[in-house]
C-alpha positions as CSV (number, residue, x, y, z in Angstrom):
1,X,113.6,117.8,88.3
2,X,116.1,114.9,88.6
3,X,115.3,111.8,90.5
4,X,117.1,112.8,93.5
5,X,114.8,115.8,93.6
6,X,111.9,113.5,93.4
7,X,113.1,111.7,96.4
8,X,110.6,112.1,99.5
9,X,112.1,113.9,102.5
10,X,113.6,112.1,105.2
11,X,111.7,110.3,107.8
12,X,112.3,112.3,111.1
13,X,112.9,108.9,113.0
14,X,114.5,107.1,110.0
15,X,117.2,105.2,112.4
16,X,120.0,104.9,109.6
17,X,120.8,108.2,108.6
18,X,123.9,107.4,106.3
19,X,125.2,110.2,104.2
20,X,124.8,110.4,100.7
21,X,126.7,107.7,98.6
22,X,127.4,110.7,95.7
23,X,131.1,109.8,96.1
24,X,130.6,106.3,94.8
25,X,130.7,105.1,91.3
26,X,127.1,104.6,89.9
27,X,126.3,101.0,88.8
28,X,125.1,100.2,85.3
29,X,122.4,98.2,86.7
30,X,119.9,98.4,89.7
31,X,117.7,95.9,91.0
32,X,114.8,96.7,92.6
33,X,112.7,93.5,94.3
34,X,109.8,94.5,96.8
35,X,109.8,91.7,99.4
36,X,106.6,91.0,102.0
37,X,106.7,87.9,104.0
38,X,109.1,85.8,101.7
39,X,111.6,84.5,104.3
40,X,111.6,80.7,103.0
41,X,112.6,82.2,99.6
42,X,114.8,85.5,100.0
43,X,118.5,83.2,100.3
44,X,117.7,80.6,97.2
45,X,116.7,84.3,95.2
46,X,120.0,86.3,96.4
47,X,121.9,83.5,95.7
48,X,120.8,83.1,91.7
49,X,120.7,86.4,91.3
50,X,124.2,87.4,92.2
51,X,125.2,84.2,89.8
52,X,123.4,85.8,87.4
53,X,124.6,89.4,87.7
54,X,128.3,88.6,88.2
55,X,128.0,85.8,85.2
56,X,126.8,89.2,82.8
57,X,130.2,90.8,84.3
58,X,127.8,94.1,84.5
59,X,128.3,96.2,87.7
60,X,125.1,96.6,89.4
61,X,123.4,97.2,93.2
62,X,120.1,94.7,94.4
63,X,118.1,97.0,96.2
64,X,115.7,94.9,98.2
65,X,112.5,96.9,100.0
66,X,110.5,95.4,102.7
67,X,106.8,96.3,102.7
68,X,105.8,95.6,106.0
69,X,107.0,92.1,106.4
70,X,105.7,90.2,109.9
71,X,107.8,86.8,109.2
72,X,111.2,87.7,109.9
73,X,112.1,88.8,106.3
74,X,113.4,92.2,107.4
75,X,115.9,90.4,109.5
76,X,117.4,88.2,106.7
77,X,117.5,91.2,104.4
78,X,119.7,93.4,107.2
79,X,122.3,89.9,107.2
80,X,122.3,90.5,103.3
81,X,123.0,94.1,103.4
82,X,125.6,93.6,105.8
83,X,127.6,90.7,104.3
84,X,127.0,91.5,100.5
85,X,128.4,95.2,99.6
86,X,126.0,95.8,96.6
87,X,123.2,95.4,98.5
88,X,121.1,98.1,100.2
89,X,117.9,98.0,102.0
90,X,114.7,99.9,102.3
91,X,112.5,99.5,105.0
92,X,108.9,101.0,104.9
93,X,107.0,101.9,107.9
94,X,104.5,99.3,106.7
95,X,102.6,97.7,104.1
96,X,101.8,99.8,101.1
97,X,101.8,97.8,98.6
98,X,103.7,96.0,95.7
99,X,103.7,99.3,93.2
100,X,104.4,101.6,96.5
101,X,107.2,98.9,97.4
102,X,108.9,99.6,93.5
103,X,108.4,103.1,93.9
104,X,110.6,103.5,96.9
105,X,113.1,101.3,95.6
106,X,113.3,103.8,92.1
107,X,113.9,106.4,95.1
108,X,117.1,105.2,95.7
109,X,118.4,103.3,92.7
110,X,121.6,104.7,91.2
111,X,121.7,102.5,87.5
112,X,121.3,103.9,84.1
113,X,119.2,100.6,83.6
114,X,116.6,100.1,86.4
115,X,115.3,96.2,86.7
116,X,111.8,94.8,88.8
117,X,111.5,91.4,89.9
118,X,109.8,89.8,92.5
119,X,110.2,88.0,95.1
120,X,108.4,84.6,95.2
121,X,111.3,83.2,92.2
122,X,108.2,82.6,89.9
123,X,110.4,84.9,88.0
124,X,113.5,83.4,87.2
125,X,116.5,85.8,87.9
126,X,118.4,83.9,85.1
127,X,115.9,85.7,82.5
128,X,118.0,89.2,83.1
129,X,120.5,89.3,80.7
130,X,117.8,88.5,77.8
131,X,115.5,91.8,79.7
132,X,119.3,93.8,79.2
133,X,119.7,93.3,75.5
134,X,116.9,94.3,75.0
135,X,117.5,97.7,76.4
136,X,121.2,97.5,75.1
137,X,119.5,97.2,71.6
138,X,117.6,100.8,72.2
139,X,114.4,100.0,73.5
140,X,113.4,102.1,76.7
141,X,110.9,99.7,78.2
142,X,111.2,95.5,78.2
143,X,108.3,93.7,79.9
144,X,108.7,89.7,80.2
145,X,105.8,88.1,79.1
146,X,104.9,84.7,80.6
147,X,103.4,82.8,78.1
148,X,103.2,79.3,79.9
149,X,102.1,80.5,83.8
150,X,101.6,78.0,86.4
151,X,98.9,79.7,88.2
152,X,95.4,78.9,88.9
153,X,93.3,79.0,85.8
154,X,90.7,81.9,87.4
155,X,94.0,84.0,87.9
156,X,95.2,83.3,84.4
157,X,91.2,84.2,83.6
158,X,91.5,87.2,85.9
159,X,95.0,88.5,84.3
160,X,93.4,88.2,80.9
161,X,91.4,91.0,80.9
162,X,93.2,93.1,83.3
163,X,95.5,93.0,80.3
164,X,93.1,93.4,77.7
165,X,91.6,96.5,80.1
166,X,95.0,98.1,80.7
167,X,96.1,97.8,77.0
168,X,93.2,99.7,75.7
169,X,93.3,102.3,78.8
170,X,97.7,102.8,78.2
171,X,97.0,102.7,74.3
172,X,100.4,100.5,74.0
173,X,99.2,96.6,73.5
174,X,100.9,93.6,75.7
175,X,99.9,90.6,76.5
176,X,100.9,90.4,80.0
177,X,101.6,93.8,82.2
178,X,100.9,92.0,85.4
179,X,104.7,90.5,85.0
180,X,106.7,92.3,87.3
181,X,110.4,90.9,85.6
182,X,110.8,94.4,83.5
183,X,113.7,96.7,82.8
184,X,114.0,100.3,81.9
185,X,116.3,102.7,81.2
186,X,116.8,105.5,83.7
187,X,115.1,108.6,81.9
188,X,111.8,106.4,82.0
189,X,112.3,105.6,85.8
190,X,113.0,109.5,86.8
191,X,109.4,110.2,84.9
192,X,107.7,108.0,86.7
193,X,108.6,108.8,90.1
194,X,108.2,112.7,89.2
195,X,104.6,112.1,88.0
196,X,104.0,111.2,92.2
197,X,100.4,109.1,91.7
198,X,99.0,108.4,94.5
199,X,97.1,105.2,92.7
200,X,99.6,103.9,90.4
201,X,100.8,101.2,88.1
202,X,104.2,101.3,87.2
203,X,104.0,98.8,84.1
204,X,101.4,101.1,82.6
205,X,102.5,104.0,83.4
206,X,106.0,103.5,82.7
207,X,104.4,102.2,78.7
208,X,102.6,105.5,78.9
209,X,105.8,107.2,79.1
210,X,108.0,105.4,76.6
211,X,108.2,105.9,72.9
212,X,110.0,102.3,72.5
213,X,108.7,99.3,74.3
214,X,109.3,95.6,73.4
215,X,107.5,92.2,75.1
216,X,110.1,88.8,75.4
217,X,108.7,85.7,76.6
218,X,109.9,84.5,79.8
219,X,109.8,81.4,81.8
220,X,107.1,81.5,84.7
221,X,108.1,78.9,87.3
222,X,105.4,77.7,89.7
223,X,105.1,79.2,93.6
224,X,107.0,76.8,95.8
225,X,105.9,79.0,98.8
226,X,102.9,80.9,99.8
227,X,100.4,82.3,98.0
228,X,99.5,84.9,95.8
229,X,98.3,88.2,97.4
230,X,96.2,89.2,94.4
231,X,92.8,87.7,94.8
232,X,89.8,88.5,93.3
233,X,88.8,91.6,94.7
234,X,92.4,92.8,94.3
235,X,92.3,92.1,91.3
236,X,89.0,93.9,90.2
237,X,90.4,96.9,92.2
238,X,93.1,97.2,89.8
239,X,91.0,96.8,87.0
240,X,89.0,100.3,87.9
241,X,92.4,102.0,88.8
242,X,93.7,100.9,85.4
243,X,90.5,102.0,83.8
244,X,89.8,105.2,85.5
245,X,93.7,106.7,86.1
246,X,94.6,105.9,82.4
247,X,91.0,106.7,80.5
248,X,88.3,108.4,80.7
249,X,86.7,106.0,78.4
250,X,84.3,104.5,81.1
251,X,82.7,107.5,81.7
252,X,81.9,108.7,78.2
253,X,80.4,105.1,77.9
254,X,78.5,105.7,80.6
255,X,77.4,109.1,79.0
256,X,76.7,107.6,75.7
257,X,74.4,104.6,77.3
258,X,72.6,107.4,79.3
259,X,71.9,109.2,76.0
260,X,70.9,105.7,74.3
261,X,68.5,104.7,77.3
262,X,66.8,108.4,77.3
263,X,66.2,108.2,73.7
264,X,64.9,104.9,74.0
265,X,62.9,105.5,77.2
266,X,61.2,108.2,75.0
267,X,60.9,106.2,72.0
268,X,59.0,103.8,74.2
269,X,56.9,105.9,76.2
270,X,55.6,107.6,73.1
271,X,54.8,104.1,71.9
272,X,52.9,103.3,74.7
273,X,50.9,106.5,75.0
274,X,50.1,106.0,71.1
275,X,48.8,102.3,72.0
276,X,46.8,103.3,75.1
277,X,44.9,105.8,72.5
278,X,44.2,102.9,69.8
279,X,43.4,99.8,72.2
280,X,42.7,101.6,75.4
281,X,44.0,100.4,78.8
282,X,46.2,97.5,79.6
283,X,47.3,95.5,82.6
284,X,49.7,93.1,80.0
285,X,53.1,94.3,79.8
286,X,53.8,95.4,83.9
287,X,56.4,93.3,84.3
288,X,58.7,94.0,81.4
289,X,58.2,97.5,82.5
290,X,59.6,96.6,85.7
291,X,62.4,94.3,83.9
292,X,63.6,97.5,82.2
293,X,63.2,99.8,85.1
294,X,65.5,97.4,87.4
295,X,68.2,97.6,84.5
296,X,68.1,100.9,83.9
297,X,68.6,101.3,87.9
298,X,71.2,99.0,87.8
299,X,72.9,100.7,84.9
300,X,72.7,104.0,86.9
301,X,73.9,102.3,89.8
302,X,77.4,101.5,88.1
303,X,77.3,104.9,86.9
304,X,77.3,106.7,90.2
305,X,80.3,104.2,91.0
306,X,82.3,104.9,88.3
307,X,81.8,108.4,88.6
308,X,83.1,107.7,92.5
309,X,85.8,105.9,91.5
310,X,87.2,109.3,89.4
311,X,86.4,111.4,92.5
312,X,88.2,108.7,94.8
313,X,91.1,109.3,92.7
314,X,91.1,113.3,92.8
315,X,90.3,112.7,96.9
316,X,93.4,110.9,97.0
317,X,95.4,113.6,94.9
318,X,94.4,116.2,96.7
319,X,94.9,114.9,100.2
320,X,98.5,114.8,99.1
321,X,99.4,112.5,101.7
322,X,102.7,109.9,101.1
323,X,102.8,107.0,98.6
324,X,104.9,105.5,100.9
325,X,107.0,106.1,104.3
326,X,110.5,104.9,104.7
327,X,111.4,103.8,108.3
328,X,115.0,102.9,107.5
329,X,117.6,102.7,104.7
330,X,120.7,100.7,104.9
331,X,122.3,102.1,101.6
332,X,125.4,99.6,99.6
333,X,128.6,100.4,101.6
334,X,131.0,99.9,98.8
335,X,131.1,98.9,94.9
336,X,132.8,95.9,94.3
């Protein structure tokens, strides 16, 4: 199945139904940047990036998607579309999500070499060309790796072991997957959209894919507007769909500790049972007992969640509903 194929049918009130843009010479390169609520930013990030692009005298198409932005950022993108030919524009029906977001834009995008960035320029669009040589050396997959961020030190904390979590899970080590300036080449792209998750990562799932993948370090430049929307909670949410889409690790863990603890619980019961014979009853001792009964309820605890978290996951599978929803495309008119 190609990636055309893979594309989702039609919206039946999409209100731009262009025909198909078959007839038109495929780029070499596409860009695909998720925007939500980044109006003081979208101009200043067009602008460097076309300086950039035209500067590697590459042909190429930006395709920006809005996820369900409430500030006006839908409206600037339409201007860019119009006035810039290589520019097209997806709008969702609403907020689904960054991964979502990249996964519509992979949809559409025409290039043999396929290029994520977001939008808040703390990924400089200048960093391309290095991403590109990368690929033109033979590597399928090229993740930036931002050695020196300008974040908070919790997130930098936070993004750690994400990292170390979704290395582990993806079985292909990197320092930093939660760095959205990537490239790939197109074969890598069409598998990824035909393995339709309904909880997804593209990063990891894209290294799961890949038989070459290569980390560069990139600059990291510090937010100038906004914030970040991947707080804490976000953040540990991605951390069990890392673990559980990728692994089944945690739940053998899980398995092995509940093999452990009965072993032990029997070991100790036994022990008791033989000390009750030789010294006789004892009221000593009730409170460790209830020390080790409240961990082993607590460990049971996070073993009925886990276990939740893989039916969650087969739920969502099953249900079969949309990753996304597309409202309206406004495709490039014209190569230039």
């Amino acid at each position: 199945m190609t990636l055309r194929e893979a594309r989702p049918p039609a919206d039946p009130w999409t209100s731009d139904q262009r025909p198909a843009t078959s007839d038109r010479r495929e780029p070499e390169i596409s860009i695909v940047i998720p925007i939500f609520n980044e109006t003081e930013t979208i101009e200043v990030l067009h602008g460097r990036l076309v300086h950039t692009l035209d500067a590697a005298g590459r042909s190429f198409e930006i395709w920006y998607v809005d996820d369900g932005s409430t500030d006006g950022s839908a409206e600037q993108l339409r201007a860019l579309a119009a006035a810039d030919a290589r520019v097209g524009l997806i709008e969702l029906a609403r907020n689904f999500g960054q991964h979502a977001a990249l996964l519509a834009g992979f949809s559409r995008a025409r290039g043999s070499i396929v290029v994520t960035l977001d939008g808040d320029l703390q990924n400089p669009p200048e960093e391309i060309p290095r991403l590109l040589a990368k690929i033109d050396e033979g590597y399928e997959v090229v993740g930036g790796w931002r050695q020196t961020r300008h974040d908070h030190w919790f997130r930098k904390l936070a993004s750690n072991a994400t990292n170390r979590i979704t290395s582990i899970a993806v079985g292909v080590p990197m320092r930093d997957y939660g760095c959205m300036l990537r490239a790939y080449r197109r074969d890598i792209i069409e598998q990824v959209v035909e393995c339709d998750e309904r909880s997804l990562f593209i990063p990891a799932l894209a290294n799961s894919l890949a038989r070459r993948t290569i980390e560069i370090e990139v600059d990291h430049a510090e937010r100038a507007h906004g914030v970040s929307r991947y707080h804490m909670f976000k953040l540990m949410r991605l951390g069990f769909d890392l673990l559980t889409g990728f692994s089944l690790i945690p739940i053998q863990m899980v398995s092995i500790f509940g093999v452990l603890v009965g072993v032990g619980g029997f070991a100790f019961g036994l022990f008791l049972f033989v000390r009750r014979l030789i010294i006789g009853p004892e009221i000593e001792g009730v409170f460790t007992l209830f020390a080790i009964l409240f961990t082993v309820l607590g460990v049971l605890i996070l073993a009925i969640g886990i276990v939740g978290e893989y039916i969650g996951r087969i739920y969502l599978e099953v249900r079969r509903r949309p990753t996304f929803r597309i409202r309206t495309v406004h495709e490039p008119h014209a190569e230039r």
